[in-house]
N, C-alpha and C positions, 0 to 999 in steps of 0.2 A: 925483618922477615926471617924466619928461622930457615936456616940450610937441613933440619932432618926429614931426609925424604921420608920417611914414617909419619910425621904430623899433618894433619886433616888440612887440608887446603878449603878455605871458606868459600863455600857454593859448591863443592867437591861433592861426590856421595858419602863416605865416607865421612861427613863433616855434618850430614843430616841428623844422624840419630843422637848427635850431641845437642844440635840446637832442639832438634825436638822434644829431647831428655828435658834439659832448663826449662822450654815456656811447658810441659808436663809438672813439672814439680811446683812451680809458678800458681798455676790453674787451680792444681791443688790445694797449694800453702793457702791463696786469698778464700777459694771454695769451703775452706773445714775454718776461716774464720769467718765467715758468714754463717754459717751453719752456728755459731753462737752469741756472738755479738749482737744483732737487731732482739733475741729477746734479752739476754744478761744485762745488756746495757739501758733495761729499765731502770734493775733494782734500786742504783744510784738516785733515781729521779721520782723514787717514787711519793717523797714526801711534797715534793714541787707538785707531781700532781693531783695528789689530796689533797692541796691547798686550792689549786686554779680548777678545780672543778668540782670540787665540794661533794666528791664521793668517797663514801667511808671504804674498810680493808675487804667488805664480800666483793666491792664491785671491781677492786683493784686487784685482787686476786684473780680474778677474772685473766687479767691481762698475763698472765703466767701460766694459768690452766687450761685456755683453750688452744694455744698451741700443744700443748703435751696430749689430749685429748683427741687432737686433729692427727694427731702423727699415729695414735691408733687406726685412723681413718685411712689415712691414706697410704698407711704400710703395705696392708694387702694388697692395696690394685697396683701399688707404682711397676713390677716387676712385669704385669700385663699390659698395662700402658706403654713400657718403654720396649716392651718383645714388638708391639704392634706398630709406633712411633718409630722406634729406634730412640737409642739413651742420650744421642746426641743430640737429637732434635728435643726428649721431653725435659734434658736435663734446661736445654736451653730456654725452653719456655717457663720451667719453673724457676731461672735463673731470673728471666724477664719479670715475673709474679711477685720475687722477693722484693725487685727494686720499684715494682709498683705499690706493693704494700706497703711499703717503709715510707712512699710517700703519703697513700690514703691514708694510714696511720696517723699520718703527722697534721693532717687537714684538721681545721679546726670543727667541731661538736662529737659527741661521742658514739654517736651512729659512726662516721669513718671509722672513730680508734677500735671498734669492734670490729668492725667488718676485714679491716686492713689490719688487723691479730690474727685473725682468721686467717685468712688468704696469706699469710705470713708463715702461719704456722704449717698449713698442710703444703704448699709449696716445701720450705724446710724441709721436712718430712720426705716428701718425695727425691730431693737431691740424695737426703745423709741415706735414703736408703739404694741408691745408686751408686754411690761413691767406691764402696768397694766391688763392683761389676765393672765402674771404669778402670779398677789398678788390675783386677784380673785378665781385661783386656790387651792389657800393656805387656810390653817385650818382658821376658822372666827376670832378665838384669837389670830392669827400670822397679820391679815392684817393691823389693824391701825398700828403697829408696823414697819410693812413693808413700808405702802404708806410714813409713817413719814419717814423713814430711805431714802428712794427715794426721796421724794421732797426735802429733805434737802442736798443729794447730787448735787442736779441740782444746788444749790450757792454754795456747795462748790467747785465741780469744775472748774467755773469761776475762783473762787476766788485763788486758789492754779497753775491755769493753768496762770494767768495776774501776780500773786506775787512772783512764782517761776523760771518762763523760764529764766527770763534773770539773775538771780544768778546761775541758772543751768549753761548755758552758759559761764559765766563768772567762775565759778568755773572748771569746764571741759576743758574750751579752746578748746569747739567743735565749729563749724559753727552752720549757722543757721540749715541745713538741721541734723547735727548731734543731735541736741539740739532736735529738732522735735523729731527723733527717739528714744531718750532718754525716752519720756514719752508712746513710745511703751511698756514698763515693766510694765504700768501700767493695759494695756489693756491685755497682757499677764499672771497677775495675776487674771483680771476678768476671762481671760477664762477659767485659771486651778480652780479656785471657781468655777464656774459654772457648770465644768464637774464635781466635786465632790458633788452639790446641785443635779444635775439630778438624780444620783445616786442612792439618799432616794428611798425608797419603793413608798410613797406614790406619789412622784415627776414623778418616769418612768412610774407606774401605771396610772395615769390621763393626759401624754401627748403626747400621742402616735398619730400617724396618722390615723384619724376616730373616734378616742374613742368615746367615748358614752360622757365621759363630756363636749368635746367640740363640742358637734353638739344639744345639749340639754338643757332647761333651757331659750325657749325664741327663736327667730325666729333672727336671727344674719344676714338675708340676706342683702342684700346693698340697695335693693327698701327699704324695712322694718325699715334699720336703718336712713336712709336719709328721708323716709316721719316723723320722729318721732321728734316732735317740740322740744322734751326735750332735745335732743341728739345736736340740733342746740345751745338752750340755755348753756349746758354745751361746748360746744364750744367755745361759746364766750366768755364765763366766761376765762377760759382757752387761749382764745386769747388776749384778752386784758391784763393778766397778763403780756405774752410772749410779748405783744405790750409795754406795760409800760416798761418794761425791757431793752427790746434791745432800746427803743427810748431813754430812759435816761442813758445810758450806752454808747451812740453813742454822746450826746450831752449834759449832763450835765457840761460834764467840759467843754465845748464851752460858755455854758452861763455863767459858773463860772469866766472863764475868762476874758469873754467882762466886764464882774462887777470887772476888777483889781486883779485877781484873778489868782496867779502864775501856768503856766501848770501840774507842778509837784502836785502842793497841791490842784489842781482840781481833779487829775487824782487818787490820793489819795483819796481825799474824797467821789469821783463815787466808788470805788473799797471796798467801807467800804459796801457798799449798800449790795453786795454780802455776805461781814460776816456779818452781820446784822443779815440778812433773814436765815443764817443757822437753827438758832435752834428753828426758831419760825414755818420753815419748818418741823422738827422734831416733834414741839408739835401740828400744827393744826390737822391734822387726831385722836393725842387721844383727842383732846378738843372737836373733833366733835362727840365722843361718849361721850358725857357728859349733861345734863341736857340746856347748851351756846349753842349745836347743830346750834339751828336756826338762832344766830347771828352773826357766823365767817364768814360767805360767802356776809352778807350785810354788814357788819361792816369793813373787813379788807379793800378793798377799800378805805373806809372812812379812813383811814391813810396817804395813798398814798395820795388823797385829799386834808388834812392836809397839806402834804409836799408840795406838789404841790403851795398852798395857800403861804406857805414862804416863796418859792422861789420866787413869784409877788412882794411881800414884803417886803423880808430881802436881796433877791439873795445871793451873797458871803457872806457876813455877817453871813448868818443864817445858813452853810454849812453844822455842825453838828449837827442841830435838821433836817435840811431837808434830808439828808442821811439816819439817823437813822428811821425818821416816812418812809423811802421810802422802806428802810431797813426792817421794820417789817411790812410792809404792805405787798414785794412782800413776805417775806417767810410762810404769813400767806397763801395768796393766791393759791400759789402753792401749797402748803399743801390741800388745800379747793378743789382745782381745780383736784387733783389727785383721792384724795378721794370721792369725789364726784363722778368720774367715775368710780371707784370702786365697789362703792357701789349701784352704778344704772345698771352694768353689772348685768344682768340674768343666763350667766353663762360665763366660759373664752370666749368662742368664739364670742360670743353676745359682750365683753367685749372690743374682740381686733377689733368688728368693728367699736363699738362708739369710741375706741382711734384712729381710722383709718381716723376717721371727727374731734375729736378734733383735732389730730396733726397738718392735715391739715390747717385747717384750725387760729392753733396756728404759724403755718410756716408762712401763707400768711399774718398774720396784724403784724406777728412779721415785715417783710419786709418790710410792708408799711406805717408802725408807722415813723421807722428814715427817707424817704423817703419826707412822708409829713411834718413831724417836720422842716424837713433840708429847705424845700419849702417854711413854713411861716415862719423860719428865713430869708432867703433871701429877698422872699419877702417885709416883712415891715421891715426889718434891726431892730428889736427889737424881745428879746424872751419874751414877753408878749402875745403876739398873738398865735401862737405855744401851750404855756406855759395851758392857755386858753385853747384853742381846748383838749387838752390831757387832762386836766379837765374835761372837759365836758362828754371825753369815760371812763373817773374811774367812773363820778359819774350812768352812762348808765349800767357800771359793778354792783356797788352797787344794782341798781333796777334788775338788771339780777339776784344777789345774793339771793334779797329775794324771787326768785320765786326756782332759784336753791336747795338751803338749804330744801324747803319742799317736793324736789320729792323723 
């Protein structure tokens, strides 16, 4: 036992806002991996299920498109729902939704696996768009901490969702639908976190249905947050991230390939992107409280850029400089892009309406990034053109950064 009378005595007060610091960042860390794992942790399975249900790539695209779809849906109202609700009771329900989906999902015929995509995806939806109203909620010394721990989940669970499913499977000797349900545990233990975070004093106190902190602090209505130019620009910030991701995510090892470049060791080195970006996710929110403030949000870009640049250049060759500049480019950004909303929320509720237009609107270019990439691939049968254009919307981010960065 420590003799400095200055150290927190366990059950002390003074000893509270630390433990309730940890199961907050806890809550978080499992929360922003759920928010990507139950769908990422298809893509691995998806030839298992084109073989055990004998539908071709429209009906299985399905299983990728109607969450992205639903999260248009259900962006608008979550912020209304969870003023009227309160965030901790609707995050909790759609905490509850996720890990009922993940199992109607897994039920056998294909009526469930529709229904429970569905009920999967707009639940989803409904959290990631709350998530940054609960870090504005939180003590102002808890938040860089938080946003960092959240954006740095959003690659980890990519990353653990593409690198583990199919040793899951393969270790289990479950199917594919089992192997899916398998990373229900994971969402299961976000929710017992999370009923144990609501808990805190100061957590049930400020998120109740009406409370005074979330109807205050700033005009949160939807005319209010939609005419506000900054709430667009942090948008796009935001979207182009989510664009640069899934487009290179969808197509890097395509081009890796067409350059000689073996499928495995493409799909490998796309998959590096996601650890990369872990901890640079982690550190951009406290970098933005630091004196560099003004330069992560114009500068991170400028890496992605970089990479983008050696890919025209080296393509396959240059695999792993261009992974890793992609790699810390997106975890800066996401980082930047969180935080940034964060810190521009007026109060949660205000908060969960600007993430209501970021998300959205991070949903829509996410979609339409691999869409149009896939397009000028075809088109001029060369990923120089494509390669190009997605240039040109990093460097559009960058000038967005430096206007973002000073609001």
């Amino acid at each position: 036992m420590s003799d400095d009378p200055s150290s927190p005595v366990p059950g002390s007060p003074s000893s509270r806002p630390v433990a309730a610091g940890i199961v907050a960042i806890a809550a978080v860390l499992l929360i922003g991996l759920i928010l990507r794992i139950p769908t990422i942790s298809l893509a691995p399975l998806v030839p298992a299920i084109k073989e055990d249900t004998g539908h071709g790539e429209t009906f299985l695209s399905l299983l990728t498109s109607i969450p992205l779809v639903l999260t248009l849906l259900a962006a608008p109202i979550a912020p209304a729902v969870a003023n009227r609700w309160g965030r901790s009771r609707t995050v909790s329900l759609a905490l509850v939704a996720i890990v009922a989906s993940m199992a109607l999902r897994s039920a056998p015929g294909d009526i469930p696996l529709l229904i429970g995509t569905g009920l999967l995806g707009f639940s989803i939806a409904i959290v990631t768009v709350l998530v940054p109203s609960i870090i504005n909620a939180e003590r102002a010394e808890v938040r860089s901490r938080l946003t960092g721990t959240y954006s740095m989940s959003l690659s980890l669970g990519p990353a653990l969702a593409l690198g583990l499913t199919i040793p899951i499977r393969e270790i289990t000797g479950l199917g594919w639908r089992g192997t899916l349900l398998t990373w229900a545990l994971c969402s299961v233990a976000a929710l017992v976190l999370w009923l144990v975070y609501v808990r805190t004093p100061h957590v049930a106190a400020s998120s109740g249905p009406h409370n005074r902190t979330t109807v205050t602090g700033g005009d949160h209505r939807a005319k209010a947050v939609l005419s506000d130019v900054n709430v667009w620009l942090l948008a796009l910030f935001l979207g182009v991230t989510s664009l640069t991701f899934y487009t290179t995510s969808a197509w890097l090892p395509a081009v890796f390939v067409m350059n000689g470049m073996s499928a495995q060791a493409a799909g490998g080195y796309t998959s590096l992107i996601s650890i990369v970006a872990i901890p640079f996710g982690l550190i951009a929110p406290i970098a933005l409280r630091s004196r560099f403030s003004r330069f992560i949000a114009p500068l991170a870009p400028v890496l992605a850029l970089l990479g983008l640049i050696l890919l025209l250049t080296l393509s396959s060759a240059g695999a792993l400089p261009i992974t890793i500049l992609l790699g810390v480019g997106q975890g800066l950004c996401l980082g930047a892009s969180y935080d940034q909303i964060v810190k521009f929320g007026r109060s949660p509720a205000h908060t969960a309406s600007v993430s209501a237009v970021t998300s959205a609107v991070g949903v829509a270019l996410a979609a339409i990034g691999p869409l149009a990439f896939g397009f000028g691939l075809e088109t001029a049968a060369s990923p120089v053109v494509p390669v190009i254009g997605l240039a040109i919307i990093v460097v559009a981010q960058s000038l967005v950064g430096l206007r973002t960065s000073r609001i």
